[in-house]
MDAnalysis code that builds the backbone (N, CA, C; Angstrom):
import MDAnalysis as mda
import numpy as np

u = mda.Universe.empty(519, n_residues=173, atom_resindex=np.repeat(np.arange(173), 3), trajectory=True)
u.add_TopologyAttr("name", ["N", "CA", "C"] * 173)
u.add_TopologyAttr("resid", np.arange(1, 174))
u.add_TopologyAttr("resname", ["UNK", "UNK", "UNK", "UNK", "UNK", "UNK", "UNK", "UNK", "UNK", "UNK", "UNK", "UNK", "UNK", "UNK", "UNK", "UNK", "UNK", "UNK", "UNK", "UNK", "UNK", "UNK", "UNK", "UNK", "UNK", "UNK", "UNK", "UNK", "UNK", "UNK", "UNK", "UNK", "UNK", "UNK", "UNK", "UNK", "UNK", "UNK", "UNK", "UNK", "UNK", "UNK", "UNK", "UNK", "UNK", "UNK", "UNK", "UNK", "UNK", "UNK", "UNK", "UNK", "UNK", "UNK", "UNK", "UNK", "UNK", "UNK", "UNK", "UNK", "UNK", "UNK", "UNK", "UNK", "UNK", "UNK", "UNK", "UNK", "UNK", "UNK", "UNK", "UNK", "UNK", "UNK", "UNK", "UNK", "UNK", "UNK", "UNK", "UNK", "UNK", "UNK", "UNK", "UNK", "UNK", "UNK", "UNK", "UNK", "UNK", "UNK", "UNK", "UNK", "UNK", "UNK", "UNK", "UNK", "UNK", "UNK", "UNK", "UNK", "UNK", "UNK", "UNK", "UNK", "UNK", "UNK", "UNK", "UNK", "UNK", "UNK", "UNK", "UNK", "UNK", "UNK", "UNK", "UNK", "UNK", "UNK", "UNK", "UNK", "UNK", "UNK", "UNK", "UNK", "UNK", "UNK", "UNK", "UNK", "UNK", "UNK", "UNK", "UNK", "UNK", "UNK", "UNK", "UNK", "UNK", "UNK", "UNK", "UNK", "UNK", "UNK", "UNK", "UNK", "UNK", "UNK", "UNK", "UNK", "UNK", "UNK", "UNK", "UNK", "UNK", "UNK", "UNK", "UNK", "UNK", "UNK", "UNK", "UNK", "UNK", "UNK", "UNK", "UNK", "UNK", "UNK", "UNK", "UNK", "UNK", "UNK", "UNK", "UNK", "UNK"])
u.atoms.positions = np.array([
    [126.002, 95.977, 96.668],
    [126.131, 95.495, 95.311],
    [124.887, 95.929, 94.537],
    [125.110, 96.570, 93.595],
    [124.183, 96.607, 92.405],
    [123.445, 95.316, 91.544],
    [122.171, 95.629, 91.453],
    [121.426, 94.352, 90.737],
    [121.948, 93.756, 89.372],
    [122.584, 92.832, 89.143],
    [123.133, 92.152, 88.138],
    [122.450, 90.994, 87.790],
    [122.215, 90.901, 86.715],
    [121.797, 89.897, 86.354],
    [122.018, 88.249, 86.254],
    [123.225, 88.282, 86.285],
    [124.301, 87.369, 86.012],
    [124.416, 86.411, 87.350],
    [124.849, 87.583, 88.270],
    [124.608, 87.169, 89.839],
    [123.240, 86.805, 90.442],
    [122.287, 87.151, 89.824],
    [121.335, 86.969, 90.216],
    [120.908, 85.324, 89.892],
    [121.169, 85.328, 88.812],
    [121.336, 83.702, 87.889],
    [122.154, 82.850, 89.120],
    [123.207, 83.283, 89.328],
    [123.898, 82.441, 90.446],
    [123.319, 81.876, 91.699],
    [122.110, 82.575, 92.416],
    [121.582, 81.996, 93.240],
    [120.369, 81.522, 92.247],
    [119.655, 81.354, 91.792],
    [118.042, 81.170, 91.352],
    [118.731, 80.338, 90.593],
    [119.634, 79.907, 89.877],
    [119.727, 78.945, 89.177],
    [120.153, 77.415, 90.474],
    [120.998, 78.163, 91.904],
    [120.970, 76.900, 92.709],
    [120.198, 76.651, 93.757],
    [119.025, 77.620, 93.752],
    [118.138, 77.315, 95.364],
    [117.798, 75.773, 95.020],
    [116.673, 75.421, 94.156],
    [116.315, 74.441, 94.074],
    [117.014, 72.867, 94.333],
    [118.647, 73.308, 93.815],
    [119.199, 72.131, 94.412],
    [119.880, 72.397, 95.999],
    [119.855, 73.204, 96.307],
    [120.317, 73.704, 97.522],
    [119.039, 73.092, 98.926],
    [118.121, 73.723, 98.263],
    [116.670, 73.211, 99.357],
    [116.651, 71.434, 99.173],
    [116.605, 70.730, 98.212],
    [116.518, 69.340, 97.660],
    [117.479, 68.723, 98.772],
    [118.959, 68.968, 98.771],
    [120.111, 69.090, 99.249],
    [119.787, 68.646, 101.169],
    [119.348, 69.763, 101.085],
    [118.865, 70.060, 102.959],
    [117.882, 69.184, 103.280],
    [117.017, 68.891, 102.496],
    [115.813, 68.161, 102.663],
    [115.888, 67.072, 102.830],
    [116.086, 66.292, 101.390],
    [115.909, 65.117, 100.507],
    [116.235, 64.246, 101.869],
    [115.292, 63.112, 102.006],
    [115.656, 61.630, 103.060],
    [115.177, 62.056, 104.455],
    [114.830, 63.258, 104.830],
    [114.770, 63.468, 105.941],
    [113.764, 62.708, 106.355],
    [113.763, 62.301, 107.904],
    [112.496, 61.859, 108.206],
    [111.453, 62.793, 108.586],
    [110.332, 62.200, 108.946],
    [108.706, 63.397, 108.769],
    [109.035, 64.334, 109.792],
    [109.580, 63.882, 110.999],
    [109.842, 65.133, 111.436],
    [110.316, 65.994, 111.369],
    [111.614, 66.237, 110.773],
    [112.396, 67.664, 110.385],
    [111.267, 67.867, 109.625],
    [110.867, 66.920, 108.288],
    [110.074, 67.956, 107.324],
    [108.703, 68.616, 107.624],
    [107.901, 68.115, 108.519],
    [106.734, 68.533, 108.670],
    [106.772, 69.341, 110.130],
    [107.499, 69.761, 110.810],
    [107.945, 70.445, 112.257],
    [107.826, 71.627, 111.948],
    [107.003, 72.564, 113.121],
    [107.196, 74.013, 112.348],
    [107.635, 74.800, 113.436],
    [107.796, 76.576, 113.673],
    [108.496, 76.763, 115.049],
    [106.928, 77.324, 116.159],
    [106.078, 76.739, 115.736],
    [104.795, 77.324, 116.460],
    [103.156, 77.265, 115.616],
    [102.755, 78.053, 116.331],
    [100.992, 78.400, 115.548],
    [101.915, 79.736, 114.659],
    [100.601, 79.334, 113.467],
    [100.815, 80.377, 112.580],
    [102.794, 80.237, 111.962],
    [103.221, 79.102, 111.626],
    [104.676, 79.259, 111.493],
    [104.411, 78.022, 110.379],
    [105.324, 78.121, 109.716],
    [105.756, 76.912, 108.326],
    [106.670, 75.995, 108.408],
    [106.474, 74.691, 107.928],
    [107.131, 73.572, 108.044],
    [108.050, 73.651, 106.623],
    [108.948, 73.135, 106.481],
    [109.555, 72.751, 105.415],
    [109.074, 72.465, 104.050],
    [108.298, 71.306, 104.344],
    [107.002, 70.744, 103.680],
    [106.411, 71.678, 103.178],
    [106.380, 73.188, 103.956],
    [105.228, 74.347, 103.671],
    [105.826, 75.085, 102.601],
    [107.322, 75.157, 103.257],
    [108.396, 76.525, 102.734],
    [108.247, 75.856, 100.824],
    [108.362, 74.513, 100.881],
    [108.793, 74.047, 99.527],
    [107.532, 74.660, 98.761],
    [106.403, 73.799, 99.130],
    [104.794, 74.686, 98.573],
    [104.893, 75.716, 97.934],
    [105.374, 76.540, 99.096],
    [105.061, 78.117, 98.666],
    [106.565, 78.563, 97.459],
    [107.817, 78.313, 97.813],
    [108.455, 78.693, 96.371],
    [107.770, 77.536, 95.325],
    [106.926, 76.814, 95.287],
    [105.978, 75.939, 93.912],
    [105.099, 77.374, 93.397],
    [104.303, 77.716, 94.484],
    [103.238, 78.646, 93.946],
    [104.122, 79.776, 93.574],
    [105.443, 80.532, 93.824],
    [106.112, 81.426, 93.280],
    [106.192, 81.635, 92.467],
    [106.677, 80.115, 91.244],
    [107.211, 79.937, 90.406],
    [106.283, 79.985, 89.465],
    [104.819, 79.168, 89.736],
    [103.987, 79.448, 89.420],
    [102.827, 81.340, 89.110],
    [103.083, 81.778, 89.788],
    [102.122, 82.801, 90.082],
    [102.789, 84.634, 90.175],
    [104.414, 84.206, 90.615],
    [104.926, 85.244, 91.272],
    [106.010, 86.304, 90.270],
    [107.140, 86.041, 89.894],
    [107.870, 86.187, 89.504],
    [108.223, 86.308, 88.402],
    [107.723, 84.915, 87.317],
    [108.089, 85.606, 85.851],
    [106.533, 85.954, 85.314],
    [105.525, 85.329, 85.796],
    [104.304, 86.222, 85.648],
    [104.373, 87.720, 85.694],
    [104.776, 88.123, 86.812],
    [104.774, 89.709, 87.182],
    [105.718, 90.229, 86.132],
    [107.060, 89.777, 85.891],
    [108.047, 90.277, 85.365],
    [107.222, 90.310, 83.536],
    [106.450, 89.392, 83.030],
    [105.901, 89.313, 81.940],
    [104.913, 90.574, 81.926],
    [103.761, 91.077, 82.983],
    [103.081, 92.357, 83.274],
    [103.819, 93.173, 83.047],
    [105.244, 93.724, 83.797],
    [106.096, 94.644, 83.611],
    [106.548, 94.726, 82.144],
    [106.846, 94.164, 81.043],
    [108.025, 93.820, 80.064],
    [106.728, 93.979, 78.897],
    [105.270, 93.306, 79.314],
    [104.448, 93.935, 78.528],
    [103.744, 95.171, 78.205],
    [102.510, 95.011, 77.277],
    [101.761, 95.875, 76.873],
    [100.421, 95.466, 77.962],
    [99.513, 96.407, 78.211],
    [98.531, 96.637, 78.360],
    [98.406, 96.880, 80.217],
    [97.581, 96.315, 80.842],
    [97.212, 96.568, 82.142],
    [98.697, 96.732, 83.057],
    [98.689, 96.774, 83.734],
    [100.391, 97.167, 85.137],
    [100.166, 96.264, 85.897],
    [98.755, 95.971, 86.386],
    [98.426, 95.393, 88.022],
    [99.040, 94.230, 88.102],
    [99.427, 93.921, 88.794],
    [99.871, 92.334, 89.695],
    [99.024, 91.535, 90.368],
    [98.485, 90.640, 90.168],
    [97.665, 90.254, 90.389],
    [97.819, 89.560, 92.372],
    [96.589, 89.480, 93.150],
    [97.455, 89.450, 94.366],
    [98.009, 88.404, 94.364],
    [99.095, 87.727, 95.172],
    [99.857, 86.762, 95.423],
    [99.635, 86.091, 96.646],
    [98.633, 84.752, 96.749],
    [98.425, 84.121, 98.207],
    [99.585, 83.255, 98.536],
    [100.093, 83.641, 100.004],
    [100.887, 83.754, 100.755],
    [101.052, 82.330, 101.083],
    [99.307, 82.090, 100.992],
    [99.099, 80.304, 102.067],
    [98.602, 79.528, 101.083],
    [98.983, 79.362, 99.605],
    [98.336, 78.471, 98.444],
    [98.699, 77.087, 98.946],
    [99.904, 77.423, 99.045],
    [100.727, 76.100, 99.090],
    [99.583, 74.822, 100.180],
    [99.264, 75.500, 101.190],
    [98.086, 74.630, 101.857],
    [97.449, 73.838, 101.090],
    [96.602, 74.455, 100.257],
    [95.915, 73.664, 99.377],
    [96.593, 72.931, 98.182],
    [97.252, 73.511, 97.406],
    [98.331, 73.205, 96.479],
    [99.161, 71.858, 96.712],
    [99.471, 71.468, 97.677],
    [100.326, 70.823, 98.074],
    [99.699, 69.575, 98.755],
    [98.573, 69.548, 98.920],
    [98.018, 68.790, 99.748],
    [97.982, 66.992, 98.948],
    [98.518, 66.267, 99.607],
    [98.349, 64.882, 99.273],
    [99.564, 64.694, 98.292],
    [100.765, 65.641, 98.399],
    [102.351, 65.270, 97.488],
    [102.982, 65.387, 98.206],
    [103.992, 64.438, 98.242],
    [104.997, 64.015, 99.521],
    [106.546, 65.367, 98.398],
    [107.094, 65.174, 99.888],
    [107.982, 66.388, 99.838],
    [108.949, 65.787, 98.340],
    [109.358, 64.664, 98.039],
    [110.304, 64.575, 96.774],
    [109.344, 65.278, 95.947],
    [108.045, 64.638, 95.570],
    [107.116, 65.655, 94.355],
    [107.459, 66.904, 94.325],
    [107.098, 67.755, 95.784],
    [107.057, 69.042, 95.306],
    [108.569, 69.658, 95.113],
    [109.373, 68.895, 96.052],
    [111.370, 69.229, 95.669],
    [110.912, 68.789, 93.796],
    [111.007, 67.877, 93.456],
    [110.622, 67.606, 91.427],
    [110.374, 68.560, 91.033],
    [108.415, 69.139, 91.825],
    [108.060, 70.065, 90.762],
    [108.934, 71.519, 90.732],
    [109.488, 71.731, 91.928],
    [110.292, 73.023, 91.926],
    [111.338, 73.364, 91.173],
    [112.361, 71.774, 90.754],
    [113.227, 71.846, 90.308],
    [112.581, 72.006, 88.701],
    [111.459, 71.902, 88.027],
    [110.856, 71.828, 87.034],
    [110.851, 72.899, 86.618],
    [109.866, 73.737, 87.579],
    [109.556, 74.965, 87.014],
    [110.544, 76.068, 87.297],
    [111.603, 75.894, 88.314],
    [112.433, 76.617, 88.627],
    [113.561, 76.719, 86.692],
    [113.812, 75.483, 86.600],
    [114.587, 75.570, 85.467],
    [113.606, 76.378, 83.905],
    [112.249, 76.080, 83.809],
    [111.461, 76.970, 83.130],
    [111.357, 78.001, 83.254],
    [111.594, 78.727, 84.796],
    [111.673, 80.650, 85.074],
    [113.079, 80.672, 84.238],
    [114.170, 80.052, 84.712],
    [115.437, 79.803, 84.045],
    [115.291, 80.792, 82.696],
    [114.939, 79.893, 82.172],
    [114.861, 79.899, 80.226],
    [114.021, 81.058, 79.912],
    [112.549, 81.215, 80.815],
    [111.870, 82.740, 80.235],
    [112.345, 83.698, 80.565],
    [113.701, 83.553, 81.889],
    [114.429, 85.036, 82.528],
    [115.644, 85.347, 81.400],
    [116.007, 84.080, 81.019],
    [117.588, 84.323, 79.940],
    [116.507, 84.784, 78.615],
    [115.463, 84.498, 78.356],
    [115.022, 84.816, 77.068],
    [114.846, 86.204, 77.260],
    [114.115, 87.202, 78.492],
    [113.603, 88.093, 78.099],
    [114.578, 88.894, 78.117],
    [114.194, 90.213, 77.425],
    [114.971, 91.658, 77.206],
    [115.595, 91.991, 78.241],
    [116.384, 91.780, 79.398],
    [116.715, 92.742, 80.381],
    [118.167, 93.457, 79.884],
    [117.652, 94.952, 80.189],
    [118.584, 95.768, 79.721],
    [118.518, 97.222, 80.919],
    [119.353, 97.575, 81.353],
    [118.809, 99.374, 82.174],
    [117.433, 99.862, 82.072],
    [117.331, 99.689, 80.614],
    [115.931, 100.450, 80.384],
    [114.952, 99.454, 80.798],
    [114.876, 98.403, 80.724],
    [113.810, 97.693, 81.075],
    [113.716, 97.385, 82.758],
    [114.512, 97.577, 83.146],
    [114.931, 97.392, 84.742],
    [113.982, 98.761, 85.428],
    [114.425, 99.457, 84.731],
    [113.032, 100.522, 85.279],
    [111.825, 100.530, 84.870],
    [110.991, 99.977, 83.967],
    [110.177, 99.527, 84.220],
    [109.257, 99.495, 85.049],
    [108.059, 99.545, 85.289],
    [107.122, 99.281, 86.076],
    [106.104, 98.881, 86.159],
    [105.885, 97.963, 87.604],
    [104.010, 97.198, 87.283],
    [103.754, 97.807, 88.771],
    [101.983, 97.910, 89.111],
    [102.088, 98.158, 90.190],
    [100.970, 96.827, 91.165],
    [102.090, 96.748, 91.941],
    [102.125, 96.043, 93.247],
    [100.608, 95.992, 93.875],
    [99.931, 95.373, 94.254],
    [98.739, 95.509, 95.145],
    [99.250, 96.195, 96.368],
    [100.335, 95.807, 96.915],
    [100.093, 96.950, 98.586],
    [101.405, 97.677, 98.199],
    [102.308, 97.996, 97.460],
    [103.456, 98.684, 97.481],
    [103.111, 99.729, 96.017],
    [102.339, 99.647, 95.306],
    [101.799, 100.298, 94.331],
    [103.383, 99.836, 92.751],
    [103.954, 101.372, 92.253],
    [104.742, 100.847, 91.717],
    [105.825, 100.204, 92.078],
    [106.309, 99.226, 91.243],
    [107.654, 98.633, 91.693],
    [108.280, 98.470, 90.268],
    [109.789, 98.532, 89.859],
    [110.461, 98.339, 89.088],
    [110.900, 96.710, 88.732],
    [110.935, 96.428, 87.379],
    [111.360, 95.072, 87.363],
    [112.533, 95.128, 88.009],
    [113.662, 95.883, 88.085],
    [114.711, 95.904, 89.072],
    [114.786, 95.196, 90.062],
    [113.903, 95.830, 91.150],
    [113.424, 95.425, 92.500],
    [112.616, 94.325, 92.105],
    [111.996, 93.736, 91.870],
    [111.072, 92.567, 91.462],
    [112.325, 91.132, 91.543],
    [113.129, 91.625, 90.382],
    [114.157, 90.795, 90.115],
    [115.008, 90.396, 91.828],
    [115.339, 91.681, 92.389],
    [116.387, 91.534, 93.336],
    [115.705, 90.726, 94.356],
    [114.115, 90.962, 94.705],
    [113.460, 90.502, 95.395],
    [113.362, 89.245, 94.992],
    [113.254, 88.535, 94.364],
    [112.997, 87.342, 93.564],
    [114.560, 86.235, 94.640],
    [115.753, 86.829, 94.402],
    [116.635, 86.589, 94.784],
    [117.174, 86.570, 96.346],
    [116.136, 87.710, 96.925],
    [116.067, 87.521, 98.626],
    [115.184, 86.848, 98.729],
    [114.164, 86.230, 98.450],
    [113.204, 85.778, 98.921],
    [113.391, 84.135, 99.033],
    [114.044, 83.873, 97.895],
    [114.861, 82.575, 97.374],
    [116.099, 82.686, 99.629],
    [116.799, 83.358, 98.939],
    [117.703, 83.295, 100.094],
    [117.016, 83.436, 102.012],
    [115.881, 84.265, 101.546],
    [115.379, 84.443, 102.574],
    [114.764, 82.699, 103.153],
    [113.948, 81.898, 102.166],
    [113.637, 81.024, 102.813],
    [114.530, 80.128, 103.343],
    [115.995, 80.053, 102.435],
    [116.819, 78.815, 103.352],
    [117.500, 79.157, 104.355],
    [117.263, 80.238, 104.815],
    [117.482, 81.005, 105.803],
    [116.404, 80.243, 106.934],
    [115.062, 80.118, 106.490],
    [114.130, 80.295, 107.326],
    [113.860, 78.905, 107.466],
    [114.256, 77.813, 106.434],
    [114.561, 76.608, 106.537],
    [115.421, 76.011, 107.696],
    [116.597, 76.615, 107.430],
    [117.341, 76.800, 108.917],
    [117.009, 76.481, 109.763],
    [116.368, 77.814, 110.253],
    [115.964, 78.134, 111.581],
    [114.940, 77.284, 111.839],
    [114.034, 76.108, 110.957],
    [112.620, 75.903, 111.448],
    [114.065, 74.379, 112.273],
    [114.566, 74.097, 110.677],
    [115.075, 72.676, 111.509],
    [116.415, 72.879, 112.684],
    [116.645, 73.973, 112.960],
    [117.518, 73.972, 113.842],
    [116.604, 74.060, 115.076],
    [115.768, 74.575, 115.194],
    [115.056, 74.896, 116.527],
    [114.097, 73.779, 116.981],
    [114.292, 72.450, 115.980],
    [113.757, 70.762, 116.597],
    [114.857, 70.648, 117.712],
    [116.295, 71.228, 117.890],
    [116.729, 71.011, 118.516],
    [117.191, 71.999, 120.003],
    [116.101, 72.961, 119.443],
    [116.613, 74.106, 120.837],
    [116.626, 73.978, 122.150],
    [116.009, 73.073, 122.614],
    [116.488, 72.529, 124.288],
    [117.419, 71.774, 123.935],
    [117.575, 70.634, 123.318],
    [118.752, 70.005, 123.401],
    [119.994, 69.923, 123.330],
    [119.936, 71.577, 122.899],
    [121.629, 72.110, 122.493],
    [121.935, 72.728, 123.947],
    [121.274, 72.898, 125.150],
    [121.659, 73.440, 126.446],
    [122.160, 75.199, 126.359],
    [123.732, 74.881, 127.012],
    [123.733, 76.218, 127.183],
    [124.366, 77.396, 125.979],
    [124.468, 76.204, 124.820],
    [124.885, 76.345, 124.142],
    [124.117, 77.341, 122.902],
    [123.298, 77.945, 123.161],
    [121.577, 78.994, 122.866],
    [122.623, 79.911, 122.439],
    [123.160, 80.554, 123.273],
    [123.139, 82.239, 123.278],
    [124.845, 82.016, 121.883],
    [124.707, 80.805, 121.901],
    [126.188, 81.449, 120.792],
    [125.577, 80.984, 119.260],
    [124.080, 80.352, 119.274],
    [123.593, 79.923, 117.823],
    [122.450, 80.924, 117.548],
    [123.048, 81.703, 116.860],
    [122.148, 83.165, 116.142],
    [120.781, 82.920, 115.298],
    [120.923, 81.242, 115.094],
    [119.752, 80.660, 114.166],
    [118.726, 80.639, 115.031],
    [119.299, 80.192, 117.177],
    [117.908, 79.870, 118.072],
    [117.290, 81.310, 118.500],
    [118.219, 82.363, 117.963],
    [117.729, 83.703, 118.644],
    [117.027, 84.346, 117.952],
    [116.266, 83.981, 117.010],
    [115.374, 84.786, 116.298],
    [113.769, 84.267, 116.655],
])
């Protein structure tokens, strides 16, 4: 499928209630459980689409669509650590649903047209990138985490599902 805009609206307009959805009531353990060292909790995953929304996406897309400098400024991976520290998971599910609906309104406001889709800002480690790809990425990355949401809370249960492993594609990654 080709990058559409429209479709793209279709997921980014429902992660936020989608993650809320999965989350919301859980007790501390699903939310704060992660699959190892160096791996993210739920609690974490939410953080980091906060700092996205914040830092990532319509920032960059505003660099691209403007005048003057290209660069992207870098994007920390692990804000959310600090960011997040001392707000229980409804806050940061709130603030997401906040600013998620504010990318909303500055993505329907701005110009996107062919010509602006090519476009370009450049990337700290990928150099140029097209608002195109920016956009589409915006939309895997969204999908990528409840993906990865998944897998953190399915694998609280990976001994306990027995022999039943090799047919759940979520414990094999």
């Amino acid at each position: 499928m080709q990058y559409d805009l429209q479709k793209s609206l279709q997921i980014l307009e429902r992660t936020p209630q989608v993650v809320e959805d999965l989350l919301q009531g859980l007790d501390k353990e699903w939310i704060m459980s992660n699959e190892g060292p160096d791996t993210w909790s739920p609690y974490d995953i939410v953080g980091h689409y906060i700092h996205g929304e914040k830092t990532d996406w319509v920032p960059r897309m505003n660099i691209i669509l403007g005048e003057g400098d290209k660069h992207f400024i870098p994007f920390d991976r692990f804000a959310q650590y600090r960011d997040s520290k001392g707000k229980t998971l409804q806050q940061l599910l709130d603030e997401f649903k906040q600013l998620r609906k504010e990318n909303i309104i500055r993505l329907k406001a701005a110009t996107i047209n062919e010509e602006t889709l090519q476009r370009t800002g450049i990337h700290p480690t990928f150099g140029d990138v097209t608002l195109r790809q920016l956009l589409a990425t915006w939309v895997v990355h969204d999908l990528n985490h409840i993906y990865q949401l998944s897998r953190v809370l399915s694998k609280q249960y990976q001994q306990e599902v027995g022999p039943w492993t090799e047919f759940l594609g979520v414990l094999n990654r």
